[in-house]
Backbone as a ProteinNet text record, in pm:
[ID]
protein_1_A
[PRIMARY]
XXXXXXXXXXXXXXXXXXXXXXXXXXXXXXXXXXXXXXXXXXXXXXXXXXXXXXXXXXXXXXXXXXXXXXXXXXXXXXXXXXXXXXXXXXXXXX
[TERTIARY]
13737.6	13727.4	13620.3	13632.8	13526.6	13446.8	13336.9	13223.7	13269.6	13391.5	13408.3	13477.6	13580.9	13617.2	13555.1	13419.2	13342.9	13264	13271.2	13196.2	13283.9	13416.6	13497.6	13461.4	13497.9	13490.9	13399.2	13275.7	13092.4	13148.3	13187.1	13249.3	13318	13475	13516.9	13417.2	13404.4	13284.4	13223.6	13160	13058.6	13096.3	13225.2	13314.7	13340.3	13390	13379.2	13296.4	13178.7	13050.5	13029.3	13029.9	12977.1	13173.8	13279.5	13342.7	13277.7	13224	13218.2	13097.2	12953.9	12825.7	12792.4	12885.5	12837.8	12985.7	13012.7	13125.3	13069.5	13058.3	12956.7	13022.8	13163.9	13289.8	13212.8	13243.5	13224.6	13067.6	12955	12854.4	12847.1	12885.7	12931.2	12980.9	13091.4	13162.4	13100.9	12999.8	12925.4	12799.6	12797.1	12680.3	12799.9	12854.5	12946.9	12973.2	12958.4	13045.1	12871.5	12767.2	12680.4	12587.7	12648.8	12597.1	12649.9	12829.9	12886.6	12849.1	12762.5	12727.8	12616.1	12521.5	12376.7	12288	12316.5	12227.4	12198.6	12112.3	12089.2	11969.6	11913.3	11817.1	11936.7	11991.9	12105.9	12145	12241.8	12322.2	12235.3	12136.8	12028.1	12044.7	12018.2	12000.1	12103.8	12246.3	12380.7	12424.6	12364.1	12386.4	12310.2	12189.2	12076.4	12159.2	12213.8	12242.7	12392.3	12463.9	12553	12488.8	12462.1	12355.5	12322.8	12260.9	12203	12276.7	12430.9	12501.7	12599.1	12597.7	12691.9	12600.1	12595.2	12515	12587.1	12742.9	12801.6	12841.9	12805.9	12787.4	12722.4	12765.5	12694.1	12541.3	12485.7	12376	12330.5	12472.7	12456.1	12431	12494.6	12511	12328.6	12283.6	12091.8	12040.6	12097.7	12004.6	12068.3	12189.8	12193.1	12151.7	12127.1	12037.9	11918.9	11850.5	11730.5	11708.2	11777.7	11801	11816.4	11953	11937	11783.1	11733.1	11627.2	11487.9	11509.5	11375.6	11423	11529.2	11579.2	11531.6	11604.3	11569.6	11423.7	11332.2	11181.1	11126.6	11208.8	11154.2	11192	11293.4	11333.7	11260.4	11213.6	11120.6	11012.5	10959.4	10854.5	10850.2	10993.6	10985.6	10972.5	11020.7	11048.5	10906.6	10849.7	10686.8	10631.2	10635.5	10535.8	10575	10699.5	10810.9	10677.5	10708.6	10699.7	10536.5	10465.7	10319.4	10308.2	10393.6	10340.2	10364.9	10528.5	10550.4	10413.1	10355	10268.8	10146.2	10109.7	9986.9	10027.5	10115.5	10158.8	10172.5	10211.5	10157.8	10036.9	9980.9	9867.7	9757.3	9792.7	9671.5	9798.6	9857.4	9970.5	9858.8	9809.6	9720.1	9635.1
10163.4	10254.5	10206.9	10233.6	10196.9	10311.3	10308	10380.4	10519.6	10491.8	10606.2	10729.7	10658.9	10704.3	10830.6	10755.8	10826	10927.8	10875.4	10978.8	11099.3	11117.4	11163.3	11267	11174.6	11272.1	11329	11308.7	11370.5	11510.2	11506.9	11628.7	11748.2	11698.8	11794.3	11831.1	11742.6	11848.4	11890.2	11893.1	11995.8	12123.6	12094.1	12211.5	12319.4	12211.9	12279.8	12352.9	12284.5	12322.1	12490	12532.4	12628	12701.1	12716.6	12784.7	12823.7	12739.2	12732.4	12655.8	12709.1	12655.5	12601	12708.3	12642.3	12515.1	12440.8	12347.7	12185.1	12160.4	12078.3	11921.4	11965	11830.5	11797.3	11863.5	11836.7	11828.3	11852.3	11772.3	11627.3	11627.4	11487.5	11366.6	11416.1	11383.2	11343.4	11426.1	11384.1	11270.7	11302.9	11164.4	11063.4	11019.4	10905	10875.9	10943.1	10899.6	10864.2	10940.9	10882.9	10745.9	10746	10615.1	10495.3	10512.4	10403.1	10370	10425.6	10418.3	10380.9	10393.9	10332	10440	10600.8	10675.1	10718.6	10613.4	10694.6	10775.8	10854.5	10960.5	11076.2	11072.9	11176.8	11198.9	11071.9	11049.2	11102.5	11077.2	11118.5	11320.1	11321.7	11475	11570.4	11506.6	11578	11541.1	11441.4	11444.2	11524.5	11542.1	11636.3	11770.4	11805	11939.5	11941.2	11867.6	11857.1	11919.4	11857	11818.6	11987.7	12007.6	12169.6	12270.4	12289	12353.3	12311.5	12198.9	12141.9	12019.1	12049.9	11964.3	11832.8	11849.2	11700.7	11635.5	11691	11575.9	11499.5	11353.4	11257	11186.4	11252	11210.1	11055.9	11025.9	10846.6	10767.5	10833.8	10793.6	10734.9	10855	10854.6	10728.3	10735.4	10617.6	10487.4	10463	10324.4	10303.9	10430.9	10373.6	10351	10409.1	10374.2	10220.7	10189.6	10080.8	9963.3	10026.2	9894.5	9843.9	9952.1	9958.1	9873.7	9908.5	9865.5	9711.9	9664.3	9536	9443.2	9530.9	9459.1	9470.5	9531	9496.1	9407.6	9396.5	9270.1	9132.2	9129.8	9019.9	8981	9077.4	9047.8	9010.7	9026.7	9038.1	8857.6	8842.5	8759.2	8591.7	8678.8	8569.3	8537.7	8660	8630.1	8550.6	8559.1	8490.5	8306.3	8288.5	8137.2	8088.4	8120.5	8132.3	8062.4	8139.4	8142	8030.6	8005.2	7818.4	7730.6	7783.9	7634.8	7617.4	7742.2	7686.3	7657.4	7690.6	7626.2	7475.8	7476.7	7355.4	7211.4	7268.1	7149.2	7166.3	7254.9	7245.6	7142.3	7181	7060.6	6903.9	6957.3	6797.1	6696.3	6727.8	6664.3	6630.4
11190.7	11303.1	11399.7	11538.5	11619.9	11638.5	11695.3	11740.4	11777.2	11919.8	11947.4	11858.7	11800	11679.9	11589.2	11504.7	11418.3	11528.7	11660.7	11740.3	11762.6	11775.2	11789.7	11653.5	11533.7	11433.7	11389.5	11459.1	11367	11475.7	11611.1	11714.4	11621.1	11576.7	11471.5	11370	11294.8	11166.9	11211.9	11333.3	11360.9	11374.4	11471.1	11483.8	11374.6	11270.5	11134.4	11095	11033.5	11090.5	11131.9	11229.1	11308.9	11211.6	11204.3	11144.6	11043.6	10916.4	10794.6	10734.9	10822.4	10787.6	10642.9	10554.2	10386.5	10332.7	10452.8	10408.5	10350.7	10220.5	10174.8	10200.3	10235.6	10260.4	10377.2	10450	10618	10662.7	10567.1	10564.7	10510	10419.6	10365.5	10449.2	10515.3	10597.8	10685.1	10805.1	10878.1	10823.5	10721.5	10705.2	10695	10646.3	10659.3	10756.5	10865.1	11017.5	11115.1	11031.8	11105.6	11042.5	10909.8	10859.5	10921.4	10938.2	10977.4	11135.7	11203.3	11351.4	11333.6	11199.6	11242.2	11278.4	11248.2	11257.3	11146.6	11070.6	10931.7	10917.4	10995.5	10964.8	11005.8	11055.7	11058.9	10950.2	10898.4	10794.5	10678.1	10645	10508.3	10553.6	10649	10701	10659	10663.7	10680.7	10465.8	10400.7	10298.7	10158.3	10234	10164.9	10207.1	10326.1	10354.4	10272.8	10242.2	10165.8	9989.3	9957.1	9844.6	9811.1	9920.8	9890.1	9856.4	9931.4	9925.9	9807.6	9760	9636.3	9602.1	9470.5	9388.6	9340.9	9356.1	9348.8	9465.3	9557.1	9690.1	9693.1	9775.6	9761	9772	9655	9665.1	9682.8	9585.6	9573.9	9715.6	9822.7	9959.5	10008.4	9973.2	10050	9955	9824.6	9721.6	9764.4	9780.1	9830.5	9959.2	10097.3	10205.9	10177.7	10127.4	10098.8	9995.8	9942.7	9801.5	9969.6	10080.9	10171.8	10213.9	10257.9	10350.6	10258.7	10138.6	10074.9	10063.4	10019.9	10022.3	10168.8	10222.6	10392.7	10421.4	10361.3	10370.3	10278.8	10178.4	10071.8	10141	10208.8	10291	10411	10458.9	10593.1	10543.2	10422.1	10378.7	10303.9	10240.9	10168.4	10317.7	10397.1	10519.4	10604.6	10611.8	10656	10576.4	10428.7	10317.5	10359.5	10331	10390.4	10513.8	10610.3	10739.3	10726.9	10708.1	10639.8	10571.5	10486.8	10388.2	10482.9	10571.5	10595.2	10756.9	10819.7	10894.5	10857.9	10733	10646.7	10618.6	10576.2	10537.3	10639.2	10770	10879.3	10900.9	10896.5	10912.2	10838.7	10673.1	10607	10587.9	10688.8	10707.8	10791.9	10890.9	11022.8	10967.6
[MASK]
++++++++++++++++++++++++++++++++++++++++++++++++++++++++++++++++++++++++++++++++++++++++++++++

């Protein structure tokens, strides 16, 4: 699906939403449509509110963003440390 798409559809669930405030699908739902766009403080937002109202909603959803996010800081991290030898490393080259 493209952008506009999931934008289209976070519109309906909301809709939903305001019918049927305790609908734990259509929270769910909305975090999925705002994960796949790249708004994941939304997405964490709409799956905790899932979560609250039904205890088998996807919690799993928030643990693998967060599981991305810490990964992708071990990598930046692991890429600064790299970065760091190899300019030490010309350095006691001279």
């Amino acid at each position: 699906m493209e952008e506009k798409e999931y934008e289209k559809s976070i519109e309906l669930y909301k809709k939903a939403l305001e019918l049927n405030p305790d609908y734990a699908a259509a929270y769910s739902n909305l975090g999925l449509a705002y994960k796949r766009i790249k708004r994941i403080n939304e997405a964490v937002k709409h799956f905790k509110r899932a979560a609250e109202i039904d205890r088998k909603a996807p919690i799993s959803e928030i643990k693998k963003i967060k599981m991305k996010a810490k990964t992708k800081n071990n990598i930046i991290i692991f890429i600064l440390i790299l970065a760091s030898l190899i300019i030490l490393w010309f350095l006691l080259k001279k």
